[in-house]
C-alpha positions in Angstrom: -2.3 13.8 6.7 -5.5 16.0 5.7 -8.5 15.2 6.7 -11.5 16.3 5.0 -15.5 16.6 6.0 -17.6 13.6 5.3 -21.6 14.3 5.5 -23.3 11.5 7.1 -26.7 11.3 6.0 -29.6 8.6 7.6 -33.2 8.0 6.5 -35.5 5.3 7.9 -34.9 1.7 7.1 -31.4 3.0 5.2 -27.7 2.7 5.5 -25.5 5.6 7.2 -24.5 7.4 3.9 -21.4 9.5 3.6 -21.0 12.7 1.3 -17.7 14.9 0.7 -18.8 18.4 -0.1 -15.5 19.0 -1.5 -15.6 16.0 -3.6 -19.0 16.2 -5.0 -20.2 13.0 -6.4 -18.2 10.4 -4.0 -20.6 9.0 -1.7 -20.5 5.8 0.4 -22.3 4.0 2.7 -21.5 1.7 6.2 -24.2 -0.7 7.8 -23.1 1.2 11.3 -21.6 4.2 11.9 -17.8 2.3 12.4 -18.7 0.9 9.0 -19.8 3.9 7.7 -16.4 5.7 8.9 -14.1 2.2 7.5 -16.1 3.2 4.2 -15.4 6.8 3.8 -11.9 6.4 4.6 -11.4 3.6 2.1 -13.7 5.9 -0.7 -11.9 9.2 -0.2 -8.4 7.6 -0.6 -9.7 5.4 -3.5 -10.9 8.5 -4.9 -8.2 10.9 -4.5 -5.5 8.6 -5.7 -7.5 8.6 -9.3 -7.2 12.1 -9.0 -3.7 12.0 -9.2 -3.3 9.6 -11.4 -5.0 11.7 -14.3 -3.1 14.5 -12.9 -5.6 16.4 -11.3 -5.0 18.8 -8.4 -7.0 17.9 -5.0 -8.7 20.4 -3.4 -7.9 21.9 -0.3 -9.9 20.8 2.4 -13.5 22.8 3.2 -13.7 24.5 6.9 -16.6 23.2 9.1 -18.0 26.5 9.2 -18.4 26.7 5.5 -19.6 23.5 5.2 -22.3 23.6 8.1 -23.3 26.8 6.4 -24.8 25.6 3.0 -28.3 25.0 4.0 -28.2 21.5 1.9 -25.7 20.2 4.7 -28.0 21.4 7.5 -29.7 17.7 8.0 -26.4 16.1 8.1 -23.9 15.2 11.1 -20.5 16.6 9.9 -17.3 13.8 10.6 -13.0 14.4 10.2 -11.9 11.9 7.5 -8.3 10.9 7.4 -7.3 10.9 4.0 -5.0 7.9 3.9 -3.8 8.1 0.2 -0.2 6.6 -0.6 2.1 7.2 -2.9 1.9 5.7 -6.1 4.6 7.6 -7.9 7.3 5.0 -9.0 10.4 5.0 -9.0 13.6 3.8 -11.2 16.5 1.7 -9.6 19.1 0.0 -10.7 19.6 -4.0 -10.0 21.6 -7.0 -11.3 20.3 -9.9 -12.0 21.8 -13.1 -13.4 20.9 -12.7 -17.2 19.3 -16.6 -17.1 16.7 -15.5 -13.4 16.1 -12.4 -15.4 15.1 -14.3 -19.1 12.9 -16.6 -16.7 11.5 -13.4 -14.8 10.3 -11.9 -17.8 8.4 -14.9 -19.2 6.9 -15.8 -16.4 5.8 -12.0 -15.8 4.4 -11.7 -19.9 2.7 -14.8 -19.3 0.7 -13.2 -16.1 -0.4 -10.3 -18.3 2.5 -8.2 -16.3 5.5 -6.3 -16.5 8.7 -6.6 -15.4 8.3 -3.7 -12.7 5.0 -5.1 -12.2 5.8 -8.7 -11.1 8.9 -7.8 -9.1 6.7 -5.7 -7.1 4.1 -8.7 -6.6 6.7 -11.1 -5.7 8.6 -8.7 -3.3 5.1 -8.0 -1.6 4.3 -11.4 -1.5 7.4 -12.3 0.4 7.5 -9.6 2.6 3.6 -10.6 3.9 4.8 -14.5 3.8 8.3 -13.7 6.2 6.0 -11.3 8.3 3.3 -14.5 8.8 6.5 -16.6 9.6 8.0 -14.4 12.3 4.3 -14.0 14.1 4.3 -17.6 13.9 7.5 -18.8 15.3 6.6 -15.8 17.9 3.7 -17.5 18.7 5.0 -20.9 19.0 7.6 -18.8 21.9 4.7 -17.8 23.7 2.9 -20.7 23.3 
């Protein structure tokens, strides 16, 4: 995991604002500094993972000393942020599927605005969240 330099910037009666010298032009804000942190992790990932969707290298990250150096940055309280990108690089795989499920798969998913791929990977998401709620429950219920 990299983490990169996030610039937090304050003025009177503002928001803590975030900056990533090396990703000029992506800026957030948080109402507290533990929002403010939340917020530039969630804008850095949100950021880079366009980047490599158009296919577009992302920049090593900046040392402190380079940063704190450019006397822009010299107002600014410098901050690690985690860059908590995932992978969103599909992959093919091979299943079988009763031919009637799979007619009924693909309408369903065309009538949704989705693909194949696409609603599979909904549905499989959505179940997997659903058993997870169901084993904390009946867990619960034990305890309880």
């Amino acid at each position: 995991m990299r983490n990169y330099i996030g610039l937090i910037h304050k003025d009177a009666d503002s928001d803590y604002g975030i900056s990533f010298p090396d990703f000029p032009g992506v800026v957030t804000a948080g109402t507290d500094l533990d929002d403010a942190r939340r917020m530039a992790e969630e804008a850095l990932a949100v950021h880079v993972e366009g980047l490599l969707e158009d296919g577009e290298a992302i920049p090593e990250p900046s040392s402190l000393e380079a940063v704190m150096s450019d006397p822009e940055n010299k107002d600014a309280v410098a901050i690690l942020v985690s860059l908590k990108a995932q992978s969103k690089r599909s992959v093919r795989l091979n299943i079988t599927l009763p031919e009637d499920v799979l007619k009924e798969i693909d309408a369903y998913a065309e009538s949704l605005g989705l693909t194949r791929s696409g609603f599979l990977a909904l549905a499989a998401k959505h179940e997997m969240e659903s058993a997870n709620d169901d084993y904390k429950a009946g867990v619960d219920l034990q305890l309880g």
